[in-house]
Residue frames relative to the residue before (quaternion, step in Angstrom):
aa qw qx qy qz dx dy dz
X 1.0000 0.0000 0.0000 0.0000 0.00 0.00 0.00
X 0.5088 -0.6455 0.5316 0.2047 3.59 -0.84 0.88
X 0.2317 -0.8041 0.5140 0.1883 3.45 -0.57 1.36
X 0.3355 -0.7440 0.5568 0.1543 3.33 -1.06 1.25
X 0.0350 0.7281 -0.6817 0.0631 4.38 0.85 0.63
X 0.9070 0.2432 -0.0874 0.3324 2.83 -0.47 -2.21
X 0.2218 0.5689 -0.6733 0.4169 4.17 0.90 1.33
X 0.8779 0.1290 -0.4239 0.1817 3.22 -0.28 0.31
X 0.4353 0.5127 -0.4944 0.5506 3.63 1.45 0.56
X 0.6824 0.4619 -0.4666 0.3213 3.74 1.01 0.11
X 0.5625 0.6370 -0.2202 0.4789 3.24 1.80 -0.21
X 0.6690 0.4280 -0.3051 0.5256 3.36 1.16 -0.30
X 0.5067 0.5893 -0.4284 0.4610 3.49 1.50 -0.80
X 0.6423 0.4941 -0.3810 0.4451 3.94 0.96 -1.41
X 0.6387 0.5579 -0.3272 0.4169 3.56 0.38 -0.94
X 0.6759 0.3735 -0.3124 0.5533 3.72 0.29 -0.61
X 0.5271 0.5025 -0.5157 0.4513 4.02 0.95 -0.21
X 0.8050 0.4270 -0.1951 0.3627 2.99 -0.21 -1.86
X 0.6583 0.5718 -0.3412 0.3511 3.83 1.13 -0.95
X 0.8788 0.1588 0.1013 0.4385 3.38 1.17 -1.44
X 0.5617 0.5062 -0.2573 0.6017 3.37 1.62 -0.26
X 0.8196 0.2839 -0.2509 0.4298 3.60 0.31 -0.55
X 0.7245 0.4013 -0.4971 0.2586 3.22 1.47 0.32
X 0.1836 0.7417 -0.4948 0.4140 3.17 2.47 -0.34
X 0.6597 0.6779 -0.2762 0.1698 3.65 0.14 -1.62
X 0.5722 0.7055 0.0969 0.4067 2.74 1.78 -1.84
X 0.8009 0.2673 -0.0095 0.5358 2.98 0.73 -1.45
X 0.4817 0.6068 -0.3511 0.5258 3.60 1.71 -0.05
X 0.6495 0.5494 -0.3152 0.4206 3.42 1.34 -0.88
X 0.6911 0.5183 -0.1539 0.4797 3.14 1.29 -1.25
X 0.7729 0.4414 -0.2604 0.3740 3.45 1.10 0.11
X 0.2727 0.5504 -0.3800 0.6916 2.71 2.55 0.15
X 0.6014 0.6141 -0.3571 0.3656 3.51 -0.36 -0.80
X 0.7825 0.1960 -0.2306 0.5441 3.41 0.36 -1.19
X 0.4879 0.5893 -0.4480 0.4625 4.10 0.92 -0.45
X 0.6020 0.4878 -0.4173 0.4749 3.95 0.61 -1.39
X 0.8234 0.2985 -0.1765 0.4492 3.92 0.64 -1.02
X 0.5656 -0.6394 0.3824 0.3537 3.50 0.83 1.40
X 0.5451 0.5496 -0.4853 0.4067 4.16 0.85 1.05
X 0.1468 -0.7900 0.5714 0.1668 3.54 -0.86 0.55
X 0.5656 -0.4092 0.3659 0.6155 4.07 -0.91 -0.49
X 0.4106 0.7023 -0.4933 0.3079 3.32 0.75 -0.82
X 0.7026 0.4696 -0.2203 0.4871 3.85 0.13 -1.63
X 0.6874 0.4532 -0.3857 0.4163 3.37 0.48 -1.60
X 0.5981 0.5279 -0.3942 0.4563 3.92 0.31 -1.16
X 0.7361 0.5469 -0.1738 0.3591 3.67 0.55 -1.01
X 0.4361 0.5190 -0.2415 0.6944 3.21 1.93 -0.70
X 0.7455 0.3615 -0.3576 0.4309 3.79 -0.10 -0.68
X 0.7252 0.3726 -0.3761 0.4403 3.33 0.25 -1.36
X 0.6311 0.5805 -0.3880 0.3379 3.87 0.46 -0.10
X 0.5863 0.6106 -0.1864 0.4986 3.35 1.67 -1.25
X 0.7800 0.3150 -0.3010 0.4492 3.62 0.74 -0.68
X 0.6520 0.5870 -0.2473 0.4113 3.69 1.52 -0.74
X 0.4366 0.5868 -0.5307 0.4282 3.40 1.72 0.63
X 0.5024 -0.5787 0.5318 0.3604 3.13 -1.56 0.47
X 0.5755 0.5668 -0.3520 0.4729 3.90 0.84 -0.09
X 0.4881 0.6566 -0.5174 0.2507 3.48 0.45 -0.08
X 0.2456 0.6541 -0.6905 0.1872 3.83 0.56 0.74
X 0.5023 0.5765 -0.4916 0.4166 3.85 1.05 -0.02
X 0.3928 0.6241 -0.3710 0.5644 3.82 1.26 -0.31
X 0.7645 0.4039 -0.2307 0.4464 3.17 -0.68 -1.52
X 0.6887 0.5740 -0.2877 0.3368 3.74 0.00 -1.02
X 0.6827 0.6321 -0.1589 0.3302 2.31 0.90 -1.81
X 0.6029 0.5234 -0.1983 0.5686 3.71 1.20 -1.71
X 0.7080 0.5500 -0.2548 0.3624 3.35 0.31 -0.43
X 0.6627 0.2693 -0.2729 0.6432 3.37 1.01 -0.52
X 0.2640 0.6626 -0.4997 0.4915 3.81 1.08 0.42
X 0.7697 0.2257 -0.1906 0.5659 3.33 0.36 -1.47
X 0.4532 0.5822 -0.4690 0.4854 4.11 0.49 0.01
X 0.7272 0.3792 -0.2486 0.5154 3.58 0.29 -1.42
X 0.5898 0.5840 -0.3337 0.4470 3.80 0.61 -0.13
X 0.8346 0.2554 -0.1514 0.4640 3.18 0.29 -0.99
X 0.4091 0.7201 -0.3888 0.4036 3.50 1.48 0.12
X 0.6033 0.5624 -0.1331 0.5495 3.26 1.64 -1.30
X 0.6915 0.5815 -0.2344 0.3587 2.92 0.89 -1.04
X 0.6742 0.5564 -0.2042 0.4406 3.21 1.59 -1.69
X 0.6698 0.4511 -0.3190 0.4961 3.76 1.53 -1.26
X 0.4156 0.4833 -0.4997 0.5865 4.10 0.93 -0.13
X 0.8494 0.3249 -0.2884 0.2996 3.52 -0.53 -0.61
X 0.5250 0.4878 -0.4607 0.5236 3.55 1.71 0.11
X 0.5695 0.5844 -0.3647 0.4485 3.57 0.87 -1.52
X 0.9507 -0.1963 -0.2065 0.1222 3.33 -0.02 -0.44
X 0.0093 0.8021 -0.5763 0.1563 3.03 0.57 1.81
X 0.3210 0.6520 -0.5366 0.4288 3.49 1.36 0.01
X 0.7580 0.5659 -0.0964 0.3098 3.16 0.08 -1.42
X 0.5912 -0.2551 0.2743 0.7143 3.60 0.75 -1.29
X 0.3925 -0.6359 0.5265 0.4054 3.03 -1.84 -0.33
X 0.0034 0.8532 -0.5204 0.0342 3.56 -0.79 0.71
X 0.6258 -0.6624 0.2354 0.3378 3.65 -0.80 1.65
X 0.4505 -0.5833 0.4071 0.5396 3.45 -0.93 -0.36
X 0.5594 0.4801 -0.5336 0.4145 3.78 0.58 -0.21
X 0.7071 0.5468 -0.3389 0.2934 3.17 0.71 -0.26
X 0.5141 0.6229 -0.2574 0.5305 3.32 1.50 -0.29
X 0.6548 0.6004 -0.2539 0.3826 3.04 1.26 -1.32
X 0.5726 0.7146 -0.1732 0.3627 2.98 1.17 -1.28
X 0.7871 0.2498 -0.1741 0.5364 3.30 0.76 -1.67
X 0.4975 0.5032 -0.5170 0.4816 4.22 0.84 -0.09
X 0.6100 0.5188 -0.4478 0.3976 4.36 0.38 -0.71
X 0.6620 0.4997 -0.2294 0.5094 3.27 0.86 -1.97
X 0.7213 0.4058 -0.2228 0.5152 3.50 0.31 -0.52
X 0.6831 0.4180 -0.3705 0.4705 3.61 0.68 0.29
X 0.5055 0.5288 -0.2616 0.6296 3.48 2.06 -0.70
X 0.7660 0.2588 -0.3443 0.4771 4.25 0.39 -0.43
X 0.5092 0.6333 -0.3558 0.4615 3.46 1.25 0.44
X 0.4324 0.6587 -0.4096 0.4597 3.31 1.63 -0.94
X 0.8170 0.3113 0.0196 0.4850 3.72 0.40 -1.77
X 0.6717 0.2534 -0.2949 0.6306 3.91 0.78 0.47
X 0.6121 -0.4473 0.4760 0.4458 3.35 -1.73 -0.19
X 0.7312 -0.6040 0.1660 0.2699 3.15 -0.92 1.25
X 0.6207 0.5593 -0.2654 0.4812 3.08 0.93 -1.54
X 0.6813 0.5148 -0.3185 0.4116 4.09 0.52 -1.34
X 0.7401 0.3528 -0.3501 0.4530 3.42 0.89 -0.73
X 0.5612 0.4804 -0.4973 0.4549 3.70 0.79 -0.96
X 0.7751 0.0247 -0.3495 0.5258 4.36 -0.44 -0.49
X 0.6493 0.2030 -0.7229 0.1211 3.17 -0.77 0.74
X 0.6084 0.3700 -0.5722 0.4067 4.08 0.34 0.70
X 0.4804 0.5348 -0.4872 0.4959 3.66 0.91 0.22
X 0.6867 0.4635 -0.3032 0.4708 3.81 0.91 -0.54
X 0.6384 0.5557 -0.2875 0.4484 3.42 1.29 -1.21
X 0.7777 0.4154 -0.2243 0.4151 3.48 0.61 0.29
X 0.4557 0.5919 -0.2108 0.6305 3.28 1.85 0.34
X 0.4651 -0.6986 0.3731 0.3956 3.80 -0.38 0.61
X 0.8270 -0.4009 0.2417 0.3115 3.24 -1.38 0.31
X 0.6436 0.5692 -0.1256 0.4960 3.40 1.56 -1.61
X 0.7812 0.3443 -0.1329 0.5035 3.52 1.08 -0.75
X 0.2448 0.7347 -0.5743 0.2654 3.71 1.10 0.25
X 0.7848 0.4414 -0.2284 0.3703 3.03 -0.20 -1.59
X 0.6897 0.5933 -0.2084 0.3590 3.32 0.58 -1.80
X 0.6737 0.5595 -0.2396 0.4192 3.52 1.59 -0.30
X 0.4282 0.5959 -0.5310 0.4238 3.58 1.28 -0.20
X 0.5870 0.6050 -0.4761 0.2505 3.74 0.30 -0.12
X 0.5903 0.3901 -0.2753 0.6508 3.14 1.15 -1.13
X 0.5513 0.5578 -0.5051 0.3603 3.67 -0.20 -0.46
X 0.7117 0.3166 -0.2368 0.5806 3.65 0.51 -1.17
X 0.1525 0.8549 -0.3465 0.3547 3.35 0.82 -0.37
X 0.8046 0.3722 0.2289 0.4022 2.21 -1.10 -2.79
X 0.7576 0.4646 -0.2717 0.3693 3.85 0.51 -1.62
X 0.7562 0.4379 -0.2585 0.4119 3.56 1.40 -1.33
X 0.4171 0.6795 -0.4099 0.4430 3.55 1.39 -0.21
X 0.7559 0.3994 -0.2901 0.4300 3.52 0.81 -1.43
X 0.5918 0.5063 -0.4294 0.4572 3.67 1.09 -1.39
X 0.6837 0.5090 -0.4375 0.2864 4.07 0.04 -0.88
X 0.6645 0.4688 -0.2587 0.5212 3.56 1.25 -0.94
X 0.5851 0.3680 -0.4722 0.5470 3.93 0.78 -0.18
X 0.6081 0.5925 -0.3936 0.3525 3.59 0.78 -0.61
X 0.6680 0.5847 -0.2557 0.3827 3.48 0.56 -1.20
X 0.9058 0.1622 -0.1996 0.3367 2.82 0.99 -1.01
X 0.3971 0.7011 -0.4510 0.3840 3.08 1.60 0.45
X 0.6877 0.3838 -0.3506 0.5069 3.75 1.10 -0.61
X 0.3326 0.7167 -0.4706 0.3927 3.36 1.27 0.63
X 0.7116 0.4821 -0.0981 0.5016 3.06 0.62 -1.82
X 0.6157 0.5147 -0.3685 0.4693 3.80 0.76 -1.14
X 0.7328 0.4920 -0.3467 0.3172 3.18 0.62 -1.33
X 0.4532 0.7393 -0.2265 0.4436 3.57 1.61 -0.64
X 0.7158 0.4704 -0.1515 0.4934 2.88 0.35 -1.96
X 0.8669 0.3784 -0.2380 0.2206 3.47 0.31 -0.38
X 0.4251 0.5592 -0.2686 0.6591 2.77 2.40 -0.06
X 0.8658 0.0626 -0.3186 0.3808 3.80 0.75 0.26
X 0.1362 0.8963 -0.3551 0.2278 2.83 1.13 1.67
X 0.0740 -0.8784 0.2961 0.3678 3.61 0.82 0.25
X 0.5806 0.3121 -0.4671 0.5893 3.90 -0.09 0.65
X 0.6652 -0.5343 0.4419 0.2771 3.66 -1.45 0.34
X 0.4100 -0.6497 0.5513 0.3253 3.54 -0.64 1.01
X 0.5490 -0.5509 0.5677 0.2699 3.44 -1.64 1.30
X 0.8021 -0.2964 0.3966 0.3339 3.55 -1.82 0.16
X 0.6768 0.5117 -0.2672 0.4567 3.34 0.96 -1.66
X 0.6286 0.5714 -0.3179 0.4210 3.66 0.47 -1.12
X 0.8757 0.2586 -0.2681 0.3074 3.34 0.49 -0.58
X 0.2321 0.6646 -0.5300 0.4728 3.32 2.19 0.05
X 0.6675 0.6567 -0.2805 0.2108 3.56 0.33 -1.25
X 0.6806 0.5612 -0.0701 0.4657 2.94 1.15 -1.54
X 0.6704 0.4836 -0.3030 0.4742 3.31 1.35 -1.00
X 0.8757 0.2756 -0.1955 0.3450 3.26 0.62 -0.96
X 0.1724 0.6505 -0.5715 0.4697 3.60 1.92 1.10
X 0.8394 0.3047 -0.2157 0.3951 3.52 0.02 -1.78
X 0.5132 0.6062 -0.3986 0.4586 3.73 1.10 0.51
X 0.6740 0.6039 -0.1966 0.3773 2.96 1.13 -0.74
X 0.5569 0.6405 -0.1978 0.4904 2.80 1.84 -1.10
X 0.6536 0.3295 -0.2735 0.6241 3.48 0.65 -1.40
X 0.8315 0.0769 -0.5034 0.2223 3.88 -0.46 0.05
X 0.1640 0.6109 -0.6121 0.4745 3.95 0.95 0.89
X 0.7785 0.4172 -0.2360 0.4052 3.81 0.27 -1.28
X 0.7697 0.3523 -0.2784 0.4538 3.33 1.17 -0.63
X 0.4942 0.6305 -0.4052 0.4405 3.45 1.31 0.13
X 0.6322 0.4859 -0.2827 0.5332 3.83 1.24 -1.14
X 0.5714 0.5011 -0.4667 0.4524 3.74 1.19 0.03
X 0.6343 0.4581 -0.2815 0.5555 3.77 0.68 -0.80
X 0.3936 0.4908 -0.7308 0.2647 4.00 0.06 0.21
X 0.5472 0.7323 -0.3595 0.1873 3.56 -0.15 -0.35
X 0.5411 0.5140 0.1613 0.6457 2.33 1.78 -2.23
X 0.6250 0.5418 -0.5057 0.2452 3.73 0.59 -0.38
X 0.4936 0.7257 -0.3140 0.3622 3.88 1.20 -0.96
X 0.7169 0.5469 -0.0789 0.4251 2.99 0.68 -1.95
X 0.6761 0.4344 -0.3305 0.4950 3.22 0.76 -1.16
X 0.8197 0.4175 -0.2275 0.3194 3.74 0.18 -0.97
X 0.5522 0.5303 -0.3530 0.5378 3.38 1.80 0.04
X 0.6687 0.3074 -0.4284 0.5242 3.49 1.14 0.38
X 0.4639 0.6910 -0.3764 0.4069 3.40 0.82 0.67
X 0.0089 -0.8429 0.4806 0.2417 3.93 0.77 0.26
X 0.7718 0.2240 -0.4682 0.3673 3.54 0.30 0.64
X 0.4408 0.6577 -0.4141 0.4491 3.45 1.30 0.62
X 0.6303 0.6381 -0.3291 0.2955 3.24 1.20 -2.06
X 0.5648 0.4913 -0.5103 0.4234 4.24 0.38 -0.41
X 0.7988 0.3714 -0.2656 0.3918 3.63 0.51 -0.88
X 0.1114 0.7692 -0.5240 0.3485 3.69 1.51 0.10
X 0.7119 0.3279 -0.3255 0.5289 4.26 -0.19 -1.03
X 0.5785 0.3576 -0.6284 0.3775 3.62 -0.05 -0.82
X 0.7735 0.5156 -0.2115 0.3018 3.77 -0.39 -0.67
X 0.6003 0.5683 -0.4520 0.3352 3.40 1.16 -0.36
X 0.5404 0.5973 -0.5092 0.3033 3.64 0.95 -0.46
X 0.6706 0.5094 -0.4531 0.2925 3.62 0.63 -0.89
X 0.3714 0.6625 -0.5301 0.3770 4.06 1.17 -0.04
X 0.6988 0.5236 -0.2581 0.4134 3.94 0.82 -0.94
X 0.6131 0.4739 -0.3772 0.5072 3.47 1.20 -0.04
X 0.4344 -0.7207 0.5276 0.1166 2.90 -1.49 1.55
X 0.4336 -0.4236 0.5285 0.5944 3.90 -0.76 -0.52
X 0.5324 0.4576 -0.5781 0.4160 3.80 0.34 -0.58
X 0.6006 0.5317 -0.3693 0.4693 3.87 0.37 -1.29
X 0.8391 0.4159 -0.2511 0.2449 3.34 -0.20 -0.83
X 0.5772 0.6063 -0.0719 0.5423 3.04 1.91 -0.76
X 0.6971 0.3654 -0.2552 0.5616 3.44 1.64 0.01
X 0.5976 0.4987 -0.3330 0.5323 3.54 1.55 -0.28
X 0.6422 0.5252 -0.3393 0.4434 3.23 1.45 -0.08
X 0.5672 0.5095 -0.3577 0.5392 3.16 1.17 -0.52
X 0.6881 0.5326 -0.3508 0.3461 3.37 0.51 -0.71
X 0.5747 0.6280 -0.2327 0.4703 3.07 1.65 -1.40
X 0.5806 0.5021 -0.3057 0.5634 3.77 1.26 -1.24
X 0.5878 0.5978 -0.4240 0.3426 3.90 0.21 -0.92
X 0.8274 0.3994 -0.0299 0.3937 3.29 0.54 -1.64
X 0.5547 0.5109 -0.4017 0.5196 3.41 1.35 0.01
X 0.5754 0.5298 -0.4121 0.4673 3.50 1.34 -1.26
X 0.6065 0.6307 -0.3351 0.3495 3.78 0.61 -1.37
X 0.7629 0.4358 -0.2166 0.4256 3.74 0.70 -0.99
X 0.7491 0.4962 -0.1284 0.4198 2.64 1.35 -1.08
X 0.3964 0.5731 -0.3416 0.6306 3.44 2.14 0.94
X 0.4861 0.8114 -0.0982 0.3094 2.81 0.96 -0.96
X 0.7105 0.3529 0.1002 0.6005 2.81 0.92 -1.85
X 0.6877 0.4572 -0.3120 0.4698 3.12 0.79 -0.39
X 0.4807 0.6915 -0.3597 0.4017 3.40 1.11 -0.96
X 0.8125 0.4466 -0.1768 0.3304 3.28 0.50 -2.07
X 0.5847 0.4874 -0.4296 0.4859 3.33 1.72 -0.89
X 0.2349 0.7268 -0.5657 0.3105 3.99 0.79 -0.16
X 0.8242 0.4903 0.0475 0.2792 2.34 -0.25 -2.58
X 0.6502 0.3827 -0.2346 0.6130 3.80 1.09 -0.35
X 0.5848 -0.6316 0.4861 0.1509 3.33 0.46 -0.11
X 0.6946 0.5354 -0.4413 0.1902 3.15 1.05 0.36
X 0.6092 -0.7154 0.3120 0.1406 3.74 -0.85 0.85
X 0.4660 0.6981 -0.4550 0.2972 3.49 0.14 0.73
X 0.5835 -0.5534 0.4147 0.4257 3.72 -1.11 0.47
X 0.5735 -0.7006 0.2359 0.3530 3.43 -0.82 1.10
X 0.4105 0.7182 -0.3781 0.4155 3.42 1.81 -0.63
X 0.7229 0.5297 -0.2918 0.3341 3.35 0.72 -1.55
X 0.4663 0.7946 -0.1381 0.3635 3.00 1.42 -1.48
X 0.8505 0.0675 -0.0038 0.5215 3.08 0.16 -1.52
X 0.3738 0.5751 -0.5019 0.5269 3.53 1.09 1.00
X 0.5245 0.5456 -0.3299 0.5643 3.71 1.06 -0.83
X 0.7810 0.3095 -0.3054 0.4483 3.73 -0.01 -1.63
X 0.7108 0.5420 -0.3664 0.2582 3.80 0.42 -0.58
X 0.5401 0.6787 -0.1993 0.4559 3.06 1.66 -0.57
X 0.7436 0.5006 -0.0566 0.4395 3.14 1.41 -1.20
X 0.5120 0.6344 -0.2116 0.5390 2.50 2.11 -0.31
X 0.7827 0.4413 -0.0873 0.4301 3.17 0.90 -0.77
X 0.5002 0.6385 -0.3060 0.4984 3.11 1.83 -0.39
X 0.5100 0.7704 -0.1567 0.3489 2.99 1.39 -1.25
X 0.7368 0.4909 -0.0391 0.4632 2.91 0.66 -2.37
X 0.8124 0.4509 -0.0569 0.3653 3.54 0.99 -0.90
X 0.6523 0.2517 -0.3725 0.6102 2.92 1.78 0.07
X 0.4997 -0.6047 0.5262 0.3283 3.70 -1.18 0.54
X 0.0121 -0.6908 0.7077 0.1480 3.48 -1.01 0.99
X 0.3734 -0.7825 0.4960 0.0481 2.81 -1.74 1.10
X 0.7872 0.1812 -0.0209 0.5891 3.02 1.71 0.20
X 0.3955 -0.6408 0.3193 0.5754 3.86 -0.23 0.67
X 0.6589 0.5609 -0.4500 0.2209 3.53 0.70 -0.55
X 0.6684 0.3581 -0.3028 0.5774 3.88 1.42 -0.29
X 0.5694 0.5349 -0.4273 0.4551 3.11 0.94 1.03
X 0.6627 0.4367 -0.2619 0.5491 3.06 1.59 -0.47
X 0.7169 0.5413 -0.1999 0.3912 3.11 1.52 -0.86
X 0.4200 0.6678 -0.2831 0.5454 3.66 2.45 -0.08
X 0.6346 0.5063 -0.4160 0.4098 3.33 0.75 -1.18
X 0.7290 0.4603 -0.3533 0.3631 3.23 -0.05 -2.41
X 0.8226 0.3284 -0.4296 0.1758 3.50 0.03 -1.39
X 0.4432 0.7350 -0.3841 0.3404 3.37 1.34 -0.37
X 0.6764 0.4836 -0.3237 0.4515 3.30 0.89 -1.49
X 0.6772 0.4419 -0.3551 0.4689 3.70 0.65 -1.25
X 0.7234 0.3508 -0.4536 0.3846 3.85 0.06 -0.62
X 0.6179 0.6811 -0.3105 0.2405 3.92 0.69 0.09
X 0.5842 0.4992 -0.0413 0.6387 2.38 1.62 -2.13
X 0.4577 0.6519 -0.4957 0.3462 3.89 0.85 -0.34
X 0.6811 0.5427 -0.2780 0.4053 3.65 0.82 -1.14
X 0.6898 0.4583 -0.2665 0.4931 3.43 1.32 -0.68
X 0.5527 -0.5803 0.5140 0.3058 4.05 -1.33 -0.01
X 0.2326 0.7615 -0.4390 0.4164 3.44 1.24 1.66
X 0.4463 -0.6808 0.5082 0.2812 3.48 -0.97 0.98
X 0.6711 -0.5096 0.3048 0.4439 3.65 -0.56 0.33
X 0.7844 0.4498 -0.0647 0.4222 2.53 0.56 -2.56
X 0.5032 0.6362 -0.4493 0.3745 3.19 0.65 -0.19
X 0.7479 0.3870 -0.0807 0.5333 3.45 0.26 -1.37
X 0.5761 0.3681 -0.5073 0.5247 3.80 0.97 -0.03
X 0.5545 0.4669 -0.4268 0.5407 4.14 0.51 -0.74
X 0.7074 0.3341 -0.4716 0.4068 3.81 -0.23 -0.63
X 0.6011 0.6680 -0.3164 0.3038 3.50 0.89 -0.80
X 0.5797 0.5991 -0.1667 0.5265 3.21 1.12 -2.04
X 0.7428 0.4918 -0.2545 0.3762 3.99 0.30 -1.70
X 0.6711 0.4022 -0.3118 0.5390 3.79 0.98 -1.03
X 0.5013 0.5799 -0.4573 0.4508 3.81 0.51 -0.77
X 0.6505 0.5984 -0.1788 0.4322 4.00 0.71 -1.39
X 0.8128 0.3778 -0.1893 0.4009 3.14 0.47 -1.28
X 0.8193 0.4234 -0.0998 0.3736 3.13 1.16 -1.27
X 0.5538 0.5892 -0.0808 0.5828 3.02 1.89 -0.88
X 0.7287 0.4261 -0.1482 0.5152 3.58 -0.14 -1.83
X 0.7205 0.4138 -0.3180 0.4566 3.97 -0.02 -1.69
X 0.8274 0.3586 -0.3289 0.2806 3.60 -0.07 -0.89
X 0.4045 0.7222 -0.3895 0.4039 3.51 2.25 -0.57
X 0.7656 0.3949 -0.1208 0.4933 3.50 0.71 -1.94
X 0.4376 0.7014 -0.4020 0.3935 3.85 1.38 0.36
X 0.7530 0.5094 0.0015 0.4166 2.28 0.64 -2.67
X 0.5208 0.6117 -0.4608 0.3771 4.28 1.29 -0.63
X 0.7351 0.4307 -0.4203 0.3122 3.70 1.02 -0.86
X 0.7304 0.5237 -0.3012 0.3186 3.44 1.08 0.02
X 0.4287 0.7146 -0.4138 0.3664 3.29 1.87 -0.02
X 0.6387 0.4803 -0.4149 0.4350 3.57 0.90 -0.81
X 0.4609 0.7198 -0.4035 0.3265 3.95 1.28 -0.53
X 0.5640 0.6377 -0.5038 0.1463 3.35 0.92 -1.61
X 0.4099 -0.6499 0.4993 0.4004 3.38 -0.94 -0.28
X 0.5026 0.4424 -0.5519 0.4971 4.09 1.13 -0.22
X 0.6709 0.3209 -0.5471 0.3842 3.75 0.21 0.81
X 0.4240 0.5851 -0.5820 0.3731 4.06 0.75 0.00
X 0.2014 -0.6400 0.6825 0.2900 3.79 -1.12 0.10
X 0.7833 0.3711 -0.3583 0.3468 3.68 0.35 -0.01
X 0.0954 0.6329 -0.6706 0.3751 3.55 1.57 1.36
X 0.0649 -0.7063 0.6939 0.1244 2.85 -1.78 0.60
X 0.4684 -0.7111 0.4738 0.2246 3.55 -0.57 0.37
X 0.0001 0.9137 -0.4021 -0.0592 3.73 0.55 1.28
């Protein structure tokens, strides 16, 4: 039998790739990128420090604000998801979506966002909550979806040279995706069952039974909510491009942010730094198609990443020590 010792120094070796090498990688690309287009950080800093020192910057101000809108949206669909479960306040939700946006900073997102969404839920119902989590997560990914092959589908109808072969493989299997996302949220019911006839699934069978308690009414409000909060961000983003100055028809605009959205959604960041380093390059390879200064669109990029990303990280730290797998006098009822 092949000795499996050195599996786990090969697993930490993979982890330190994917965590810190591929986004270093990432952000090398993105700094080629702006060099290939005669920009440097230099400009991009120079682009910010100009953007906030306008006296107009009520696009700023706003801007934070729906920061704290997009927050508590999450907050509000956490606090539907899991009334199944228990009831729990909204500050309390709030709590565990911040904390969970701060242990996300340092893990893959998703692991950190439910386990401070869990850490704040009794002991008995931790587990029993990854349902709604996915839940809650595929509601949100189907609406960035939808409308990201919106925009694609756009984007490629006012391309000016014919989209290649590849482009439209794409396209097909975006709006595929959609319909089976759509047919997967039909089987939550079905999700228990299915994995209890599985014999290495069948232990994890309970995480899932909560989603049997969602109605379509249920499902139909986490979507809305889910729809709310994309629209929010997706102002947002616009706001900041305001605020930089860049020019384009708002259609175009928000064909650019939806896209970027979705790029986002679809690749896995593994770190804040390939998370920061997904957005920008996204934003530059999009906006590339359009008559857009680089630096520009890297500073709008960099500024939303901050606001939305950074503020709620250095929020969300005062509530990590809250969790409750750190109380020693949890009991486990």
């Amino acid at each position: 039998m092949q000795n499996n010792a050195n599996y786990p120094a090969f697993r930490r070796i993979f982890i330190f790739l994917l965590r810190w090498i591929v986004p270093l990688l990432i952000i090398g690309l993105v700094i080629r990128t702006l060099q290939n287009k005669q920009q440097d950080l230099g400009e991009v800093w120079q682009y910010i420090q100009s953007a906030f020192s306008q006296q107009n910057s009520w696009w700023l101000i706003l801007t934070l604000v729906l920061t704290g809108l997009n927050w508590s949206i999450e907050a509000w669909k956490w606090q539907v998801l899991a009334h199944k479960l228990e009831h729990i306040s909204f500050y309390t939700a709030l709590r565990g979506v911040l904390a969970g946006q701060s242990l996300g900073f340092v893990t893959q997102a998703n692991v950190g966002d439910l386990t401070g969404k869990m850490g704040f839920l009794q002991a008995k119902n931790r587990l029993n909550s990854i349902g709604a989590f996915l839940l809650g997560s595929t509601l949100q990914f189907l609406v960035t979806l939808f409308a990201g092959t919106l925009a694609y589908t756009y984007f490629l109808y006012r391309m000016p040279e014919t989209p290649s072969l590849g482009h439209w493989i794409a396209l097909v299997l975006l709006w595929l995706s959609n319909l089976a996302t759509f047919f997967l949220l039909t089987l939550r019911d079905r999700a228990a069952p299915l994995l209890e006839n599985i014999k290495w699934l069948a232990s994890s069978a309970r995480f899932f039974r909560v989603l049997e308690s969602y109605s379509s009414t249920d499902v139909r409000q986490v979507t809305a909510l889910a729809a709310f909060r994309f629209t929010t961000y997706s102002i947002q983003f616009l706001l900041v491009l305001y605020g930089f100055g860049v020019e384009l028809p708002l259609v175009d605009q928000l064909t650019v942010v939806w896209l970027l959205f979705l790029t986002k959604s679809v690749i896995p960041a593994f770190s804040f730094l390939s998370d920061l380093g997904i957005r920008t390059f996204s934003t530059l390879y999009f906006f590339s198609f359009y008559q857009v200064n680089p630096a520009l669109v890297t500073s709008a990029s960099l500024t939303i990443w901050v606001i939305n990303i950074v503020l709620p990280v250095l929020v969300g730290i005062l509530f990590v020590a809250q969790l409750k797998y750190l109380k020693r006098e949890e009991k486990v009822s």
